[in-house]
N, C-alpha and C positions, 0 to 999 in steps of 0.2 A: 426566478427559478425557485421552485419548492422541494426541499431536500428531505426525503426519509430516512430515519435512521434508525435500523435495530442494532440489539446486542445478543436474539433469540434467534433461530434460524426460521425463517420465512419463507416457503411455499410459495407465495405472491410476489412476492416483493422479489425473490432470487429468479423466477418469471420477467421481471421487467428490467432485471439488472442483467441477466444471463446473454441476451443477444450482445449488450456493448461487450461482458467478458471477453464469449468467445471471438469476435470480431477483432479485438486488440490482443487477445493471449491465447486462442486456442489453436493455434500453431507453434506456440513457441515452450510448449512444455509447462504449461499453467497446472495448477493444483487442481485437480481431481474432485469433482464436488463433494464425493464421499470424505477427502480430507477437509474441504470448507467447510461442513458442516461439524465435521471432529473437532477441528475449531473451534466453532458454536459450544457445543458439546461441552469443552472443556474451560469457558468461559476466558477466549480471549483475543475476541474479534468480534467485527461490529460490520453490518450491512451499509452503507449511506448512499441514495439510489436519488439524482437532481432529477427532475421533470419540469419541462415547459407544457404547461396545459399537461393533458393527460400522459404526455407522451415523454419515458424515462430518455434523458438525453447524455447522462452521465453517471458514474457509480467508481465508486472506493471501497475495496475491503482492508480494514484497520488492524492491528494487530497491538493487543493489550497487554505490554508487562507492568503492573499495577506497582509491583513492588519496589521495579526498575526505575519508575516514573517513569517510563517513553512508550511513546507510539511509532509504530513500525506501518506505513504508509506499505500493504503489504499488492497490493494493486491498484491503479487508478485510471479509468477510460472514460475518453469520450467519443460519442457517436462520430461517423467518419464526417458524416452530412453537417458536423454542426461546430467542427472543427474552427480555430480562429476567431471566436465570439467569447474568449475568457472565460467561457464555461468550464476549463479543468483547473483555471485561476481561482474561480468566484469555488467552487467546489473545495479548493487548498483551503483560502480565506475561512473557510466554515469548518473544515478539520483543526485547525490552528489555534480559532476560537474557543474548540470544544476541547482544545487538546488542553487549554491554558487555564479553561473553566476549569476541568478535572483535576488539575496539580500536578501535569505532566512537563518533565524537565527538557526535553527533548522527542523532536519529530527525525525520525529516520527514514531510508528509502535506500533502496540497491539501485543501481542502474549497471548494465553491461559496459563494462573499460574497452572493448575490442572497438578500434578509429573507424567507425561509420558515419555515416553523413546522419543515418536515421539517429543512430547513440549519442550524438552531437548535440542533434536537436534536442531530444530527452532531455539531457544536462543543461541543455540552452535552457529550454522550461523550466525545470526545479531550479536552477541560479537565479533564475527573474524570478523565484516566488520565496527567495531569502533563502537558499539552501547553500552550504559549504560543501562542494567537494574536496574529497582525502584524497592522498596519492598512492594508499596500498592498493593494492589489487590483489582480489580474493580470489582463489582456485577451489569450488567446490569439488571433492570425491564423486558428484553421480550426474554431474552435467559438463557439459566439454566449454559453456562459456564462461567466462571469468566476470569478476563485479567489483567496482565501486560501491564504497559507502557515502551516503549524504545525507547532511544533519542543518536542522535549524533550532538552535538553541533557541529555549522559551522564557529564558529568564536572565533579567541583565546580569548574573554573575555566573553565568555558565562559564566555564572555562573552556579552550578549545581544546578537541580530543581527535584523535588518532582514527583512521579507520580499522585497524587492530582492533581498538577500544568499541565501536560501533559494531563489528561481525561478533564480538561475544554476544549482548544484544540478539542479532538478527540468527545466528546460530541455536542461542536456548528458543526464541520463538518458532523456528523450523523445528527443533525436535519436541517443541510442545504442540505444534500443529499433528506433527504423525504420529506422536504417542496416541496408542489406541485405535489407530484409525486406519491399517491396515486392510480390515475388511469392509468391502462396500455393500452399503446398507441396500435397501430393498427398495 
C-alpha cells in the first residue's frame, strides 16, 4: 500500500479521501470540510490517504499539537470493501512511525464509552494496535454521545496518564480546529 500524506489542504487528495470519510463518519456528526480545511489553515492537521494501485483504500486526518508533543488520531477509515486486510493496522504502523520520527510523546484517539457491539469493536481495534484505554468518560456540551480517551505512549518513560489528562489535549485541538472557521468557504 502506498500512503500520501499532506500537512497543506489538497483538492486531489481530499477527492480521494472524501468517499472513505463520508462512508465511515458522514452520519455520525463528522467535521464539516469548511473546519478541515480551518485546520489546514491553521497548521495542525495532516491528510494521509493509503492506495492499492490507483485506488484510495484508506485515510487518517491527524491532528498536530507541536508543542504538546502529541498527535490526536482525529479520524481514521477504511473502505467497507477492504475491511479485515490490516489495512487501518498497516495505516496506524505508519502514523506511529511518523509520529516517533517527529518527537511526538504521545498518540491519542476518542472513541465513544456508550456499550455497543460496533464501540466494542473500535476499542477492540486501537487495543490490538498498542492503545490504553482510560476509564473517564467525557460528556461534551454540543453532542449527546459521550467519549473515551486512548493513548499509546511513544517513549519508554511515558508515564501512565489519566483520561482527564488526555481531553485537555483533545479539547485545546477541537477549539483550535473551529477557531476561525466558523464561516464556510466557497
Amino acid at each position: 500500500m502506498r500512503i500520501k500524506t499532506v500537512g497543506t489542504w489538497d483538492d486531489e487528495l481530499w477527492q480521494d479521501a472524501s468517499p472513505l470519510f463520508l462512508e465511515a463518519f458522514g452520519d455520525k456528526g463528522a467535521k464539516p470540510v469548511h473546519i478541515i480545511k480551518n485546520m489546514f489553515a491553521q497548521g495542525i492537521a495532516e491528510l494521509h490517504v493509503g492506495y492499492n494501485e490507483s485506488v484510495a483504500v484508506v485515510m487518517a486526518l491527524t491532528g498536530k499539537l507541536v508543542s504538546d508533543k502529541v498527535m490526536i488520531i482525529d479520524y481514521l477509515a477504511v473502505s467497507e470493501k477492504v475491511r479485515g486486510y490490516g489495512l487501518g493496522k498497516h495505516l496506524f504502523d505508519y502514523l506511529q512511525q511518523k509520529a516517533v520520527a517527529e518527537g511526538y510523546q504521545k498518540l491519542i484517539i476518542e472513541v465513544e464509552s456508550e456499550e455497543t457491539t460496533d464501540n466494542r469493536r473500535r476499542i477492540h481495534f486501537w487495543q490490538s494496535c498498542g492503545f490504553f484505554l482510560t476509564k473517564y468518560v467525557h460528556h461534551y456540551i454540543w453532542v449527546p454521545e459521550t467519549y473515551h480517551a486512548m493513548y499509546v505512549p511513544l517513549n519508554a518513560d511515558s508515564r501512565k496518564v489519566t483520561g482527564e489528562e488526555l481531553f485537555v489535549y483533545i479539547n485545546i485541538f477541537h477549539r483550535l480546529s473551529f477557531r476561525g472557521g466558523g464561516k464556510k468557504e466557497g
